[in-house]
N, C-alpha and C positions, 0 to 999 in steps of 0.2 A: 579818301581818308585811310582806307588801308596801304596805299601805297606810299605813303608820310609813314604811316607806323612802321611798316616796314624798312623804311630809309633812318629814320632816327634808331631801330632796333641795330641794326647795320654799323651804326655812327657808335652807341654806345660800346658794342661788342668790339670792335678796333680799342676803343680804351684798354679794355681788360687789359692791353698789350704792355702801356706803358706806361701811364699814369699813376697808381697809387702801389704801384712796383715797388720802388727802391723807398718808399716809407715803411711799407712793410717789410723788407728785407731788415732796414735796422730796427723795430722794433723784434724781428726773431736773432739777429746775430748782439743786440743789447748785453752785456753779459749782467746774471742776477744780482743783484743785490743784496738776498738774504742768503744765511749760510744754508749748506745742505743739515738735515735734521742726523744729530750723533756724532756734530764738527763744534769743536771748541768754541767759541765764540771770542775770545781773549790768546793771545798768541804769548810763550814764556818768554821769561825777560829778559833781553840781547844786549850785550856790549854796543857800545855805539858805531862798532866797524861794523861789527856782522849784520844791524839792521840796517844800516845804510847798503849795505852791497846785495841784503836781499830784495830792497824795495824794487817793483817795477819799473823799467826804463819807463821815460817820458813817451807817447807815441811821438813818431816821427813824420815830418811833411813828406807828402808823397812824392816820390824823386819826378821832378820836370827840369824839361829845357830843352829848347831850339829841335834838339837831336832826337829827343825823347815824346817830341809831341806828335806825329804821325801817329807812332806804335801807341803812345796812351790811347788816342783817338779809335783806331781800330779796337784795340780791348776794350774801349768803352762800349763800344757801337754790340761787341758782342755780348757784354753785360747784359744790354739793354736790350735786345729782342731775344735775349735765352730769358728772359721774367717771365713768359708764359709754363714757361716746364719747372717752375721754382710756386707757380702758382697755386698748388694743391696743399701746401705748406699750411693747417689750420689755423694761423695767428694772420695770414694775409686777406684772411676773407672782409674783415672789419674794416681795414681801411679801402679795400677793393667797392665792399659795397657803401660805402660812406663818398665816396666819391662818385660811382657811377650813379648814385641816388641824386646827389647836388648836382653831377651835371642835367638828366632826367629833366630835372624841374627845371633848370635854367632855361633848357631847350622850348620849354613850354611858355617861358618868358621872353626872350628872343624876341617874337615877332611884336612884341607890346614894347617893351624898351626901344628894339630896333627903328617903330613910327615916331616914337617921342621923338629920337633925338634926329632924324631924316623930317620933322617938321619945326622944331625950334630952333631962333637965332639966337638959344642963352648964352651958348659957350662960342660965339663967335669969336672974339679975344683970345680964348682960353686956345681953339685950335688956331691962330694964325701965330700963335708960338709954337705951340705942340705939334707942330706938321708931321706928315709921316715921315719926311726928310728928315727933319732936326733930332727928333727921334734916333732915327738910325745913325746920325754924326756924333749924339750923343754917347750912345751904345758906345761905340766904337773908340771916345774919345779918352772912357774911363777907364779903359784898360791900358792905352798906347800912352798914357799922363802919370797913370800909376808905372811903366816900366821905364820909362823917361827920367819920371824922377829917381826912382831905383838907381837906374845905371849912374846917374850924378852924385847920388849921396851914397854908392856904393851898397845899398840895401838890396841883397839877396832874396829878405822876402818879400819885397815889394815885387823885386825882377818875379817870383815864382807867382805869385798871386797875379800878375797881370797873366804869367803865360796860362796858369792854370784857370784863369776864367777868357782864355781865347779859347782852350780848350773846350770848356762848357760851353763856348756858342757856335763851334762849329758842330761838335756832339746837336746841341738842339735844334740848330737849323737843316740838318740832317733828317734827325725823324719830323720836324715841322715837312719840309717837303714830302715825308713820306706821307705823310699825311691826308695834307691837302691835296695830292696829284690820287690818293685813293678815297675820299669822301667829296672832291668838286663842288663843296657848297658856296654858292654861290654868296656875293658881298649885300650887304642889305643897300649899301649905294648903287649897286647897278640891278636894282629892282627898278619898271617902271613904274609911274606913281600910284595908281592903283595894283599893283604886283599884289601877289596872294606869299608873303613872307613866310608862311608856312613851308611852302614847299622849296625850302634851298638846297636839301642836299644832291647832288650828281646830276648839277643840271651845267655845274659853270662848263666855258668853253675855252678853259686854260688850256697853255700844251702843256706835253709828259714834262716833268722833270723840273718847271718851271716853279711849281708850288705857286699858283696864283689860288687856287682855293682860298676861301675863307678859313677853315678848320684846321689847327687851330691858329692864333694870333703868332708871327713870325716875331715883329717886333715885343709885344711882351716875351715871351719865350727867351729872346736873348736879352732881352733887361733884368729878367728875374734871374739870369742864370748867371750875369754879371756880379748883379747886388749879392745874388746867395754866397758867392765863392767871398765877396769881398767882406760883406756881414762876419760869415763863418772865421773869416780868418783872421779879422782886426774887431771880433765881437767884445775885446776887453777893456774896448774905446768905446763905452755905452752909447756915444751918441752917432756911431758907424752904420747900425745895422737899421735904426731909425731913417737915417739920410737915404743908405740903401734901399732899401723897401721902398719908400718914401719916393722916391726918383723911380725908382721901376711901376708904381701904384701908378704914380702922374700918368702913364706912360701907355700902361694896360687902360684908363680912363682916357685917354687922346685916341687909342682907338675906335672907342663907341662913342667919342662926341664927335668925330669924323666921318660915323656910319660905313668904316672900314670892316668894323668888324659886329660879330652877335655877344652877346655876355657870356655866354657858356665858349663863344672861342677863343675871349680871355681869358676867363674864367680856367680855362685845360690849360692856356699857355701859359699860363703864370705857376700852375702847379706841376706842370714838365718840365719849368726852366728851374725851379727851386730842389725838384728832386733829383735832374739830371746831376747838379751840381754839387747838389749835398752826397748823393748815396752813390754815384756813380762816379764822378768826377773825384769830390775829397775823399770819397770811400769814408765818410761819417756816420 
């Protein structure tokens, strides 16, 4: 029992790294909303040239393309493993420990979901659509359909929202590898039947570099990192970020009816692939 405590103490403390990172970054670079105290609150009254020429530009999309995606990839990468020295920041504790608490519990849920769904034939149907194949041709297919159509209809931001969510999954599948080749938990499918689920962390027998780990989910990881960029960018299309989520949910759900994965390794993938995307990738 102490050596599970120890392995899941292990598992959480890797989080700290990357997980609830780049939520809390934008909640401290947010800018306020109330004015500072002994600041006018009413601005005097401007011709119609001068207020237009002092309003703030629109933000602008972050420059991508072909030539531009390597170097984003590298600066993203460095973003995202400098979050531990940005970590001391007092506004990043709340969502640091909001998340390492939900995953905590999940872990502790794992191996009770994990028997359910390694002994029921409910979603039989459900996985002989959602394979871990179709999955991954999926991923894959909504980005290269989004710049496809782009380049035909001559739409720039379609071409950039496909590249910039390639972007987001090579960024995610990046630290997913780092992940899984440094936590080894093993899949609750390759437990024997009687297996003690408890103890899956640094037991699998993946090789280096291969990211066969369990920890966390690969495939949700880059669905949610797809949906987020796509959501984010066409979220003024209400029914966009529904579809998106919606399709990455399905998705993170076909891993644990497949007994690919635990809920807490969805659970992190789905919220590494939403934050990669949003805070690191759109810089939102």
């Amino acid at each position: 029992m102490e050596r599970l405590s120890m392995k899941c103490s292990f598992a959480l403390m890797l989080l700290v790294n990357l997980v609830i990172p780049h939520w809390a970054s934008a909640q401290a670079t947010e800018p306020n909303q109330a004015p500072p105290a002994g600041v006018p609150t009413s601005a005097p009254p401007q011709s119609p040239a001068s207020s237009s020429s002092s309003q703030s530009p629109p933000v602008a999309d972050r420059p991508v393309s072909w030539k531009l995606l390597f170097p984003n990839i590298v600066n993203d990468q460095e973003r995202i493993w400098s979050f531990p020295a940005r970590l001391t920041q007092g506004q990043n504790w709340i969502p640091t420990v909001a998340i390492l608490g939900t995953t905590a519990g999940l872990f502790a849920l794992d191996p009770i979901e994990a028997s359910y769904f390694r002994r029921t034939s409910t979603y039989q149907g459900f996985n002989n659509i959602f394979t871990g194949n179709a999955t991954v041709v999926g991923t894959i297919v909504a980005p290269v359909s989004l710049y496809t159509i782009g380049l035909i209809r001559k739409d720039s931001k379609m071409q950039q929202t496909a590249l910039l969510a390639g972007e987001a999954v090579a960024d995610a599948e990046i630290v997913t590898t780092v992940f899984k080749d440094a936590t080894k938990r093993v899949r609750p499918a390759d437990f024997p039947p009687q297996g003690n689920l408890y103890d899956s962390w640094f037991e699998s027998k993946g090789s280096f570099l291969r990211g066969n780990g369990s920890f966390p989910s690969g495939h949700t990881i880059a669905a949610f990192s797809v949906a987020t960029v796509i959501a984010r960018r066409y979220g003024s299309h209400r029914w966009v970020p529904y579809v998106a989520y919606g399709a990455a949910a399905l998705v993170g759900f076909s891993r644990l009816s497949l007994s690919a994965h635990f809920l807490s390794d969805v659970f992190v993938g789905g919220a590494l692939g939403y934050s990669i995307s949003r805070f690191t990738v759109l810089r939102q």
